[in-house]
Backbone as a printed PyTorch tensor [residue, N CA C, xyz], in Angstrom:
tensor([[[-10.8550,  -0.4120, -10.4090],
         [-10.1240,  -0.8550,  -9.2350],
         [ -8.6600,  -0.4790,  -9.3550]],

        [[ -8.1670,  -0.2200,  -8.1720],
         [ -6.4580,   0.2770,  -8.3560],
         [ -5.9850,  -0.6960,  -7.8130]],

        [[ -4.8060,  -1.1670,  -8.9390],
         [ -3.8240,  -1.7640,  -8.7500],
         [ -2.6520,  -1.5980,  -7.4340]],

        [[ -3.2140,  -2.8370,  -6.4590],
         [ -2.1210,  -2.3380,  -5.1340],
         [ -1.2610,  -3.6030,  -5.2900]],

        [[  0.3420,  -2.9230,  -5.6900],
         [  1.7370,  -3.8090,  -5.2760],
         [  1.9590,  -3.5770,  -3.4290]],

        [[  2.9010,  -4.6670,  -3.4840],
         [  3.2890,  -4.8160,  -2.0010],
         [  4.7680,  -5.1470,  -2.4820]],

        [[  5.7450,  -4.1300,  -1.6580],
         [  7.2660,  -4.9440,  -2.0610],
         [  7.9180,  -5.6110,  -0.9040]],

        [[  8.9880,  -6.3380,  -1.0660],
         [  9.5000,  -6.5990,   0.3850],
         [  9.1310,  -7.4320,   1.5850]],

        [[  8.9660,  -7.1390,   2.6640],
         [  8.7960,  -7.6210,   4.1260],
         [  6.9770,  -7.5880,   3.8910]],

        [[  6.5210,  -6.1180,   3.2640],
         [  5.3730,  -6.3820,   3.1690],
         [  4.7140,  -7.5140,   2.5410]],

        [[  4.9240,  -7.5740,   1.5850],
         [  4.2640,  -8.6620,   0.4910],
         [  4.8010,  -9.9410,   1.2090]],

        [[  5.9690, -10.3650,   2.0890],
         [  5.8050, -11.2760,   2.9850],
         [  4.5590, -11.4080,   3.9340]],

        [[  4.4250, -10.6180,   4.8000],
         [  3.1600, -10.6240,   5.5960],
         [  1.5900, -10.6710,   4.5700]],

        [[  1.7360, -10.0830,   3.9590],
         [  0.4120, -10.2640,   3.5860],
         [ -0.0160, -11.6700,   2.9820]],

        [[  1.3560, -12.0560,   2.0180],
         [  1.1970, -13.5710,   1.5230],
         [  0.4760, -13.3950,   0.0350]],

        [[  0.6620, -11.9270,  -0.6730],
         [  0.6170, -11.9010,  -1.9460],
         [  1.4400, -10.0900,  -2.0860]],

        [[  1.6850,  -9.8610,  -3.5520],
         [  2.3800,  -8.8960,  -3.9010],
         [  1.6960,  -8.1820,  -4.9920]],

        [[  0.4790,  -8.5310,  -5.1370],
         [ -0.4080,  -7.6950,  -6.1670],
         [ -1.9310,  -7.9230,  -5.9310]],

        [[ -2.5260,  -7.1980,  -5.9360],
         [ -3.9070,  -6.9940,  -6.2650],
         [ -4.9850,  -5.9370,  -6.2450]],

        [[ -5.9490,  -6.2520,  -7.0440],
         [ -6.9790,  -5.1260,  -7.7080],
         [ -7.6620,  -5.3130,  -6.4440]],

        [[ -7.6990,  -3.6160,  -6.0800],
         [ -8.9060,  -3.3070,  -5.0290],
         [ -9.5300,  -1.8530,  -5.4530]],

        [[-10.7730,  -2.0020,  -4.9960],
         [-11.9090,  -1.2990,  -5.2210],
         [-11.8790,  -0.1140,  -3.6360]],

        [[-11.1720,   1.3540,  -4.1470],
         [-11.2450,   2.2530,  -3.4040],
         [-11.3290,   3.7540,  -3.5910]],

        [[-12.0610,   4.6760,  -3.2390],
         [-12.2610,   5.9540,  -3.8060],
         [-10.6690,   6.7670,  -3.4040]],

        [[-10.3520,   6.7170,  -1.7350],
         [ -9.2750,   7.7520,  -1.9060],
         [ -7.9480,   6.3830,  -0.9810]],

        [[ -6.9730,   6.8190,  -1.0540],
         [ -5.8200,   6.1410,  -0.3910],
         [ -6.1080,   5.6750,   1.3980]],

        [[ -6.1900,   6.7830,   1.8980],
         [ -7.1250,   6.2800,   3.4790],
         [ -8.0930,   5.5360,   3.0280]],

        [[ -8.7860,   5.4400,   2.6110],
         [ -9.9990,   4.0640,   2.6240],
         [ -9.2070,   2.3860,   2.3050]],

        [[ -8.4600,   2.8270,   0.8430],
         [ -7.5720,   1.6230,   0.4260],
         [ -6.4100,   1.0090,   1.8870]],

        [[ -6.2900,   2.1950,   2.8740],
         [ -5.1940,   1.7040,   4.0160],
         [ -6.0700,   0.6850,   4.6020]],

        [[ -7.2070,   1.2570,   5.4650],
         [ -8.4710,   1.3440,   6.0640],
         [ -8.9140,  -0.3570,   5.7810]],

        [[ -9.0110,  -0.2090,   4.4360],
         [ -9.7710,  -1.6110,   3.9230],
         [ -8.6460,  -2.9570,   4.4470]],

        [[ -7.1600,  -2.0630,   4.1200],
         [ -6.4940,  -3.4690,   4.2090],
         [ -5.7480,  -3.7320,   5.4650]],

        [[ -6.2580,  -3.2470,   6.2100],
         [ -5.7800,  -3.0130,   7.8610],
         [ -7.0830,  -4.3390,   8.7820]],

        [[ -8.0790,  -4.1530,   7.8470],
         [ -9.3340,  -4.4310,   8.5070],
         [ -9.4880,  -5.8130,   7.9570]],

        [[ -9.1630,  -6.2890,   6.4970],
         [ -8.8160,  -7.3000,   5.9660],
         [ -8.1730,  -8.2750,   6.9390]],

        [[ -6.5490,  -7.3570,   6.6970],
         [ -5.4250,  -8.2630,   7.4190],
         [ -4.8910,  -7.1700,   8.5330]],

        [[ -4.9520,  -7.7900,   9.7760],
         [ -4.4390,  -6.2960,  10.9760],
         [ -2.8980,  -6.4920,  10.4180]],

        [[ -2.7850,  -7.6260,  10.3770],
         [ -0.9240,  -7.7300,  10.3670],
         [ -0.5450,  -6.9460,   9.4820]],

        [[ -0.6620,  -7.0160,   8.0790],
         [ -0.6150,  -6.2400,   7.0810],
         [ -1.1220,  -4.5590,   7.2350]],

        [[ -1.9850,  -4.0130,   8.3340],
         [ -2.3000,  -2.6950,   8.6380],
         [ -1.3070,  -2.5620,   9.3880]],

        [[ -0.9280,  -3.1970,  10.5190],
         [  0.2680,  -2.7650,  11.3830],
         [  1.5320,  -2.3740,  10.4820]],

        [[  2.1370,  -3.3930,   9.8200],
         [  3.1160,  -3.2150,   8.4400],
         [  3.0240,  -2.0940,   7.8950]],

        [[  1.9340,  -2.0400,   7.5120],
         [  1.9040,  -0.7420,   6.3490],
         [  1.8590,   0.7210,   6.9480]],

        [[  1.4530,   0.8470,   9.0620],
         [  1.1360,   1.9530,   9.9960],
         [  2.6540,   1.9480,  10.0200]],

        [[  3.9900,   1.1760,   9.9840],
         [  5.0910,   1.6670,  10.1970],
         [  5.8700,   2.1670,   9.7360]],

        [[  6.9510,   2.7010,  10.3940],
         [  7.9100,   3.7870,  10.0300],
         [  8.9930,   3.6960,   8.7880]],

        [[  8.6840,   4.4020,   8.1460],
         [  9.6750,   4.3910,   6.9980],
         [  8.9060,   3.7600,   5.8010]],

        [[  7.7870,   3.3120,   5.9110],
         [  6.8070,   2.3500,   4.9630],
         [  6.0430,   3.9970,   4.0330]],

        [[  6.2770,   4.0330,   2.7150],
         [  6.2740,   5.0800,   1.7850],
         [  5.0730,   4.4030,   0.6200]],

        [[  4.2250,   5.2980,  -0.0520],
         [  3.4800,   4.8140,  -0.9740],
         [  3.7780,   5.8540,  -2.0640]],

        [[  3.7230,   5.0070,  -3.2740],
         [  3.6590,   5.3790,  -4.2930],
         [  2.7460,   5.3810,  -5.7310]],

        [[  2.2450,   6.4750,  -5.6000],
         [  0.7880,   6.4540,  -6.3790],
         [  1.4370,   6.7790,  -8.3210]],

        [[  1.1970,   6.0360,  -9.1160],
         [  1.6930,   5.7690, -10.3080],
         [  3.1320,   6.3400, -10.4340]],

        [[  3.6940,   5.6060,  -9.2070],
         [  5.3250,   5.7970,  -9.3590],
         [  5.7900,   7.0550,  -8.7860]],

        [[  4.9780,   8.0550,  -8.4910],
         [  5.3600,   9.3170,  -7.5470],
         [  5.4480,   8.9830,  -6.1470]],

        [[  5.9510,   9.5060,  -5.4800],
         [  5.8310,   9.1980,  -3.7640],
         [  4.7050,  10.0710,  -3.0580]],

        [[  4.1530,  10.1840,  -2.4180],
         [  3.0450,  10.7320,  -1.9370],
         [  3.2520,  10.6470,  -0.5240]],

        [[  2.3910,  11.8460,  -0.2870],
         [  2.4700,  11.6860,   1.2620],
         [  1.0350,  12.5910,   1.9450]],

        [[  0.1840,  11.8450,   2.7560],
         [ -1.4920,  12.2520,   3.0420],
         [ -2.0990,  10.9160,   1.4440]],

        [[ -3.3040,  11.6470,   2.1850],
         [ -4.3170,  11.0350,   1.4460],
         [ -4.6290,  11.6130,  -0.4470]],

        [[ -5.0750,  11.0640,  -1.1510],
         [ -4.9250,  11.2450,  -2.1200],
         [ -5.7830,  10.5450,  -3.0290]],

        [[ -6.7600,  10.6580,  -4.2910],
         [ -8.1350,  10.0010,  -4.9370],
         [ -7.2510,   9.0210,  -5.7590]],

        [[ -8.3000,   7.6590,  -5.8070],
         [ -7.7970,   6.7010,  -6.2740],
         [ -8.6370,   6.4220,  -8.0110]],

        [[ -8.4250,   6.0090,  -8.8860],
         [ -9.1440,   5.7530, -10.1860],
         [ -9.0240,   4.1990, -10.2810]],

        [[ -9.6620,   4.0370, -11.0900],
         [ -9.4830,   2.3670, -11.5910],
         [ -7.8840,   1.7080, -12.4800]],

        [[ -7.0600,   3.2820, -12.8040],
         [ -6.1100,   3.2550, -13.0120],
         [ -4.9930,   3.5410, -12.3570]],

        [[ -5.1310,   3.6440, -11.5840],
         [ -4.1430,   3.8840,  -9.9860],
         [ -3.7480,   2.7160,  -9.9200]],

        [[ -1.9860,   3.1100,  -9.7690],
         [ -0.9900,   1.7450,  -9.4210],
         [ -0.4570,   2.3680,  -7.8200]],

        [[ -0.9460,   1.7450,  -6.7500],
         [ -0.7490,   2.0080,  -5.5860],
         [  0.2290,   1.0790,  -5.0190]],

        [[  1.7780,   1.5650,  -5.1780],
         [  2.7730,   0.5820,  -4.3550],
         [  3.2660,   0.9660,  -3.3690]],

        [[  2.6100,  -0.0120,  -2.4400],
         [  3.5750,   0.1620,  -0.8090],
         [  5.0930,  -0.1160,  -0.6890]],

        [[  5.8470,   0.9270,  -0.5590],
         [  7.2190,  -0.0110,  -0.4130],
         [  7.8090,   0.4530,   1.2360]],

        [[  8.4830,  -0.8700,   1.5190],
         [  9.3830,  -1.0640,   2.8110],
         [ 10.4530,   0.0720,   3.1420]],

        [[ 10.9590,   0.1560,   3.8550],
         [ 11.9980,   0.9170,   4.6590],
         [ 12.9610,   0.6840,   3.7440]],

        [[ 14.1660,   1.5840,   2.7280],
         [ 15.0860,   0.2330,   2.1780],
         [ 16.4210,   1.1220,   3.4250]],

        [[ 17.2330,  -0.4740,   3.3370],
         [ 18.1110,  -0.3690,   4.2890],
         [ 19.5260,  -0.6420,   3.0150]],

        [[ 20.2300,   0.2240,   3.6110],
         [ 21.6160,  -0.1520,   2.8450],
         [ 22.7030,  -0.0800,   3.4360]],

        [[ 23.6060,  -0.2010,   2.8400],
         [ 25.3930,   0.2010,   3.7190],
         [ 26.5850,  -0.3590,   2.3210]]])
């Protein structure tokens, strides 16, 4: 199972910031947690919302292992 973090605004909505889920590629792991929680799929469908597959940034779909650390992170805002 891959390890999915949530940082931020996300891990607010969802109402946790870690957990083991059972998924072959990254679209399925979205997929699963959209269908779970819509609120948390809407969150994670928006803009500026970036994933990071064992600390690289990624972008498309991509195969998941039981050792996959999959972290969603938020928009960051600064000034």
């Amino acid at each position: 199972m891959a390890r999915v973090l949530l940082f931020g605004r996300l891990s607010d909505v969802a109402g946790w910031r870690e957990r083991e889920i059972d998924a072959p590629f990254l679209s399925a792991l979205r997929a699963r947690l959209g269908t779970d929680d819509p609120s948390l799929g809407e969150a994670l469908a928006g803009p500026g919302v970036q994933v990071a597959l064992d600390q690289v940034i990624v972008r498309g779909d991509a195969p998941l292992n039981a050792r996959t650390e999959v972290a969603f992170l938020p928009p960051m805002s600064g000034g």
